[in-house]
Legacy VTK file of the C-alpha trace (Angstrom):
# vtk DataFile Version 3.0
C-alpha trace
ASCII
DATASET POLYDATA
POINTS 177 float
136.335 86.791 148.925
138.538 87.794 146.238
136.900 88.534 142.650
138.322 86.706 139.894
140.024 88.685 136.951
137.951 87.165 134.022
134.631 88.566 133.124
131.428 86.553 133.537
131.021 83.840 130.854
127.835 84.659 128.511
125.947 81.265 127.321
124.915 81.412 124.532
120.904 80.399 123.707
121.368 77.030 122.352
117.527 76.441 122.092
117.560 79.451 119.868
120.015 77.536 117.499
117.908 73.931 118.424
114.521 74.653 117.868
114.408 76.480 114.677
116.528 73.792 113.390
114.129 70.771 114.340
111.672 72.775 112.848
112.756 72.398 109.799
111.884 68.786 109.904
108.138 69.494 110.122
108.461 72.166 107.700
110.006 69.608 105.263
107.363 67.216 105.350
104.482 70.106 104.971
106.436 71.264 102.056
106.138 67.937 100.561
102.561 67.807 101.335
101.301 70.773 99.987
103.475 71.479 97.404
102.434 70.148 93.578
104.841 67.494 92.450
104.606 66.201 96.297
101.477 65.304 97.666
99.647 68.100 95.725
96.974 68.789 99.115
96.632 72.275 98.092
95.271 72.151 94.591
94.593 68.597 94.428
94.756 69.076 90.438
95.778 66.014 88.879
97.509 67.437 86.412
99.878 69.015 89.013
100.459 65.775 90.379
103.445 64.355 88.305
106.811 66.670 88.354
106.678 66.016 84.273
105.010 68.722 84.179
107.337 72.535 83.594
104.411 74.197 85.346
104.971 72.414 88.524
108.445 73.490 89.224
108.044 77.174 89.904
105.120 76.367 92.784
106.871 73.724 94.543
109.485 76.502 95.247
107.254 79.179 96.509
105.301 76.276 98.343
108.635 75.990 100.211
109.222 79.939 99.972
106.385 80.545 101.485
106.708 78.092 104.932
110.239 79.564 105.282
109.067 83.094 105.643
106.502 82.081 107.615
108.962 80.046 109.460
111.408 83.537 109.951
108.556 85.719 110.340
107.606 83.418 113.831
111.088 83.293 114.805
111.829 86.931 115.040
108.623 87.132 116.824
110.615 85.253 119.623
113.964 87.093 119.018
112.686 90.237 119.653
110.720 90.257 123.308
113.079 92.073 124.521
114.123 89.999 127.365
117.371 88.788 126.361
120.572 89.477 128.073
122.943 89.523 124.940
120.636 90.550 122.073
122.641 90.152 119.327
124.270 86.236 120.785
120.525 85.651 120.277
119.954 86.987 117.135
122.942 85.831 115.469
122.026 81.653 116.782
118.580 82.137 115.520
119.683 83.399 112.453
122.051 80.309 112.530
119.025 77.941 113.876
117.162 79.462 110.664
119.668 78.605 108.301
120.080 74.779 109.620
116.295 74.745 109.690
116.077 75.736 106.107
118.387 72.821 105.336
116.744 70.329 107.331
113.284 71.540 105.498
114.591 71.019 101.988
116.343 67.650 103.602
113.114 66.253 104.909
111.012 67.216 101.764
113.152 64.810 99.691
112.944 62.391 101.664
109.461 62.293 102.240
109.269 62.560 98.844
111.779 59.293 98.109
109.936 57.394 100.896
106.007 57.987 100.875
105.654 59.350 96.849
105.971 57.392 93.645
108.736 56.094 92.078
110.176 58.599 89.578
112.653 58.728 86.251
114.106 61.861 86.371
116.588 61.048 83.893
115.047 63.274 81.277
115.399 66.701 83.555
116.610 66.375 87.507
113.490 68.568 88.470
110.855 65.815 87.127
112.076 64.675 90.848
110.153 66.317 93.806
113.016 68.770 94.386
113.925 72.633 94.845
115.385 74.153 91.541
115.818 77.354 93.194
118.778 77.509 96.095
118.304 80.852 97.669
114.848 79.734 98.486
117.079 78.203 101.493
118.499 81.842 102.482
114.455 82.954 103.239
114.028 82.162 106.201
117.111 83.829 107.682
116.189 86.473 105.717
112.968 86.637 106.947
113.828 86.674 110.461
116.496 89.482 109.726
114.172 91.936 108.170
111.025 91.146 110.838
113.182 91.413 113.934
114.439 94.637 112.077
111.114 96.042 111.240
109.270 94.393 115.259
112.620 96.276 116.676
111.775 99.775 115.138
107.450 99.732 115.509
109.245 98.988 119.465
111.863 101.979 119.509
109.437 104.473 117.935
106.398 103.733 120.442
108.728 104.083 123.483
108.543 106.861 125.477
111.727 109.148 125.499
113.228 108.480 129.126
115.912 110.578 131.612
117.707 113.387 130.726
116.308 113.510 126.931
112.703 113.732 128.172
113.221 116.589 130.494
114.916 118.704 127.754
111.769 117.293 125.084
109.368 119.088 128.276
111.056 121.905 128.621
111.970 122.233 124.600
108.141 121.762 124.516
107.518 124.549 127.321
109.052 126.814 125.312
107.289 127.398 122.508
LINES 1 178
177 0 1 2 3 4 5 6 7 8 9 10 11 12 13 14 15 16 17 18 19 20 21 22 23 24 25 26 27 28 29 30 31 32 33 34 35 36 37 38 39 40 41 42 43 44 45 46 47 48 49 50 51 52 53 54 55 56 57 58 59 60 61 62 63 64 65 66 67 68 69 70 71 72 73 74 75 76 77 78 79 80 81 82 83 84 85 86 87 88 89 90 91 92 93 94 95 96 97 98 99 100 101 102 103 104 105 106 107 108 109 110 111 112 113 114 115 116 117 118 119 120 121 122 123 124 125 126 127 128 129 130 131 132 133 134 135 136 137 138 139 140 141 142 143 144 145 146 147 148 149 150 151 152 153 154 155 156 157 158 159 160 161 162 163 164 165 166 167 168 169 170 171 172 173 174 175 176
């Protein structure tokens, strides 16, 4: 049996790219349900309700701010268990995944919002809409999932136990003194 030439073929983890991505789609519609302007469930002010209202704009973006970090925060949970064969394939298609899933999010909250809420004229200011005046809100949850796998990556590294040839020269440094 001869060996082939070419190097073995790495897959990369497509449900690492999939799954943050449809999760986007619930993260849409709780955007839309918590967030005022949408379907206002968290302060259930009235006066929140209509996107008329200046006030309303700046918490229906951190409403959405907030589920993408959450969002990133969970996913680097997952990146970084250490059992991966190619870390970084994995990294960089759930940083991907995260990006698509922050798209699909702000996707699904307007349409939710078009469907299921009331009929709106927006023809005085665009954001009387339910809608995200803020862009890089989108760019959170990758970012998210950047800096936790980051941060879960060096708490990991710094409680390991120094291994091999490094240990025995830490012992016998140690010894020394």
């Amino acid at each position: 049996m001869t060996n082939s030439a070419h190097p073995a073929r790495r897959l990369l983890p497509w449900s690492l790219l999939l799954v943050p991505a449809a999760a986007g789609i619930p993260a849409g519609i709780l955007w839309w349900l918590l967030a005022p302007g949408g379907l206002n469930l968290i302060t259930r002010d009235p006066a929140l309700a209509s996107g008329t209202v200046p006030l309303v704009w700046l918490p229906r973006d951190l409403t959405l701010a907030g589920i993408l970090v959450l969002a990133g925060c969970l996913l680097a949970v997952f990146l970084s268990d250490g059992r991966r064969q190619d870390p970084q394939a994995a990294l960089l298609t759930g940083l991907a995944g995260a990006l698509a899933g922050s798209v699909l999010a702000w996707g699904t909250g307007i349409l939710a919002a078009r469907l299921f809420g009331p009929v709106v004229e927006a023809s005085a200011n665009a954001s009387i809409a339910f809608s995200l005046r803020a862009w890089p809100v989108l760019l959170l949850w990758p970012a998210a999932t950047a800096v936790s796998v980051f941060v879960l990556e060096l708490v990991g590294v710094a409680g390991r136990k120094p291994q091999g040839e490094a240990a025995e020269r830490a012992r016998g440094f140690s010894a020394v003194k």
